[in-house]
C-alpha positions in Angstrom: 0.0 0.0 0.0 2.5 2.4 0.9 4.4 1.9 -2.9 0.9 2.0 -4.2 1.8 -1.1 -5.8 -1.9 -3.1 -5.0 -2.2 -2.6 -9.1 0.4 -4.7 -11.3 1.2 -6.2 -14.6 1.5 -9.9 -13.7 3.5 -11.4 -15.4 3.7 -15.5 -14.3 7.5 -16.4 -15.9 7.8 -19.6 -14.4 4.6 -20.4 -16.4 5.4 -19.1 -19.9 8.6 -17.4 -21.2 6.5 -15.8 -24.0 6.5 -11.7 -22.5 2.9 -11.2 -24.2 1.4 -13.4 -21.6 0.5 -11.1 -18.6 -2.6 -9.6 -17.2 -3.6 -6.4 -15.5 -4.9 -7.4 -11.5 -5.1 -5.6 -8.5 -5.4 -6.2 -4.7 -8.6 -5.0 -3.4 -8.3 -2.3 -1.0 -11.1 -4.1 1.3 -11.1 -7.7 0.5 -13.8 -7.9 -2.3 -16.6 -6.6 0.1 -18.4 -3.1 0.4 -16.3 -0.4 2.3 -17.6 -0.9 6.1 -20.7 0.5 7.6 -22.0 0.1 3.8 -23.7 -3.4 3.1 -27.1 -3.4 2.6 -28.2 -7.2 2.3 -29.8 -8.9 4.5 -26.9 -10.3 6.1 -25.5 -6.9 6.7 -25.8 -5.2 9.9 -25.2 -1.4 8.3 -28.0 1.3 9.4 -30.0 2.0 5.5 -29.5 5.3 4.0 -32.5 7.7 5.2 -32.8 10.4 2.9 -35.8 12.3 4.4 -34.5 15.7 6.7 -37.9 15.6 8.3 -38.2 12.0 9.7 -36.0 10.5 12.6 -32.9 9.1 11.9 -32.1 11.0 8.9 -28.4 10.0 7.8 -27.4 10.8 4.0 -24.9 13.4 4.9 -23.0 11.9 7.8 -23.4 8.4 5.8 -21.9 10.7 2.2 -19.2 12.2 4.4 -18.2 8.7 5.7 -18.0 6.8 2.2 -15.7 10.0 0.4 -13.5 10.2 3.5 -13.2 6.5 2.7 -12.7 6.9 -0.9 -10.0 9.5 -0.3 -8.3 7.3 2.3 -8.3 4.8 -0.4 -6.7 7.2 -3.3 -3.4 7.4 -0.9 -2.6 3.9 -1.9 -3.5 3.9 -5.9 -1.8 5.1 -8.9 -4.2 6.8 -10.4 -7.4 8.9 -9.9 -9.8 6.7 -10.7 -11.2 3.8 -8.2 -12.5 0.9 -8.5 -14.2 -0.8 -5.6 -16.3 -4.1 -5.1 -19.6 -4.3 -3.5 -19.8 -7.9 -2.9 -19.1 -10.5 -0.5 -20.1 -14.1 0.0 -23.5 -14.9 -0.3 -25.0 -11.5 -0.6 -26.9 -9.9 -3.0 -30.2 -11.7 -1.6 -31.7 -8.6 -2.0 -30.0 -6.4 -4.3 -33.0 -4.0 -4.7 -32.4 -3.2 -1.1 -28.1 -2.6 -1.7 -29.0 -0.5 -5.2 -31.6 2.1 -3.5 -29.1 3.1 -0.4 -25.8 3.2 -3.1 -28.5 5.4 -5.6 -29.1 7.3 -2.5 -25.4 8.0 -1.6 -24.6 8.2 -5.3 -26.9 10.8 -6.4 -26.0 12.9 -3.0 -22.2 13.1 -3.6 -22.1 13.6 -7.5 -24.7 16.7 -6.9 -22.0 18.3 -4.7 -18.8 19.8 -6.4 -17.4 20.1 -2.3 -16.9 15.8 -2.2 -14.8 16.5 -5.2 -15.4 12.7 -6.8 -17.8 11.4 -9.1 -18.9 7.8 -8.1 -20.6 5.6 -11.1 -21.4 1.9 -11.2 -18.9 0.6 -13.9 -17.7 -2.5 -15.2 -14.1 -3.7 -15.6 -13.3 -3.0 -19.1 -14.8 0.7 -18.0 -12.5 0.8 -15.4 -9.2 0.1 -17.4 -10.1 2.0 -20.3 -10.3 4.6 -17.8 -7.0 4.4 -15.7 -5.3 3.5 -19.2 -5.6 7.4 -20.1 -3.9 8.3 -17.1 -0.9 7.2 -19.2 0.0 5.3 -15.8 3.4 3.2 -15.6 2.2 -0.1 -12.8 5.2 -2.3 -11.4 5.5 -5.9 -12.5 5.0 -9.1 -10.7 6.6 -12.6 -11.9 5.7 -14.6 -8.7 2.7 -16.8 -7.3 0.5 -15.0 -5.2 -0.7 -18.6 -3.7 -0.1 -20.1 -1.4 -1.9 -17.0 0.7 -1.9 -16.8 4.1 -4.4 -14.3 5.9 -3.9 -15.5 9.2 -0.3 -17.3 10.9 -1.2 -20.9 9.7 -4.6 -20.2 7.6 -3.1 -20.9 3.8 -5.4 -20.6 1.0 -3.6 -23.5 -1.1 -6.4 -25.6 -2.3 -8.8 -23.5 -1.0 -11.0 -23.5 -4.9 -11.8 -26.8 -4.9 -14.8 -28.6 -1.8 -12.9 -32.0 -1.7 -11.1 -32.3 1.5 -8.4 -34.9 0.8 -8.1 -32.8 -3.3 -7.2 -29.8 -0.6 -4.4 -32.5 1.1 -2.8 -33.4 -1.9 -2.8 -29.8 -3.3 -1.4 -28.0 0.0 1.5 -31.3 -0.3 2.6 -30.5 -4.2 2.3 -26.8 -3.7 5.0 -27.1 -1.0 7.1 -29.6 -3.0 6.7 -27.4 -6.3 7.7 -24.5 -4.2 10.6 -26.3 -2.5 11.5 -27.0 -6.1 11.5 -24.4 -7.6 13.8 -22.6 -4.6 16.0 -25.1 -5.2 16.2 -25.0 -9.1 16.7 -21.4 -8.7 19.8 -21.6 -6.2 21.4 -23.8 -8.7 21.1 -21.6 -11.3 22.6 -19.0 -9.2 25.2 -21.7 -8.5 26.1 -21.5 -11.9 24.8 -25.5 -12.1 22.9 -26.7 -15.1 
């Protein structure tokens, strides 16, 4: 975050030697789900927006204020002007008329008002790089795995896409072997050892 690297070129080499194989990715800022205090599902605990100044409870402002603060938090640590953020997360959209009326709500407040300086738009991810791609941005490379993934000390994510237990056993086994391998074939080469 603090290279504003969480955008790369990637760029597998020990899959392919051929340099036209590489794709654009990024890190999410917040895991793939909505910035906090904004999921509206019904597993969500987040207050709904209330739009109405003359009822009880009225939030739109404070609720505006809290998602560009966050959006400007989040523009420290990316290359470019432009944003993308996910509104997901496991299992949600049971209700997504529910999640698009508060995000209408919140997005109709903050592109009315030239003071939040940001426009926020629902977009799509060809949008999105078409976008940052006229920033005429330079992005660093990465030629590593990024699995196995660890998000807690001893909670790897080797095997983790695929629901068969002892698949995820034999998966989490060759990944360390492939890995030890590959260490190894790379320290010879150092070496000077063919």
């Amino acid at each position: 975050m603090s290279t504003k690297s969480l955008e790369m070129i990637w760029h597998p080499k020990q899959y392919s030697s051929d340099p036209n194989i590489y794709i654009f990715t990024q890190v999410n800022y917040f895991h793939y789900s909505p910035p906090p205090g904004f999921c509206f599902d019904l597993l969500c605990k987040s207050e709904p927006i209330k739009d109405d100044p003359n009822l009880e409870g009225y939030n739109l402002v404070d609720k505006s204020n809290t998602l560009a603060d966050y959006f400007k938090s989040m523009s420290l640590h990316f290359r470019t002007k432009n944003l993308m953020h996910t509104l997901g997360e496991d299992f949600h959209f049971a209700n997504a008329h529910m999640w698009y009326k508060n995000v209408d709500k919140l997005i109709k407040f903050i592109n009315e008002r030239p003071e939040y300086g940001m426009k926020i738009i629902y977009s799509t991810p060809l949008d999105y790089i078409n976008a940052i791609r006229e920033e005429d941005q330079s992005y660093p490379t990465k030629e590593d795995d990024f699995f196995p993934y660890a998000d807690f000390q001893h909670a790897y994510w080797t095997g983790y896409f695929t629901s068969r237990v002892a698949v995820k056993g034999f998966v989490r086994d060759l990944g360390r072997y492939i890995q030890a391998s590959r260490k190894h074939i790379s320290e010879l080469k150092l070496k000077g050892a063919s």
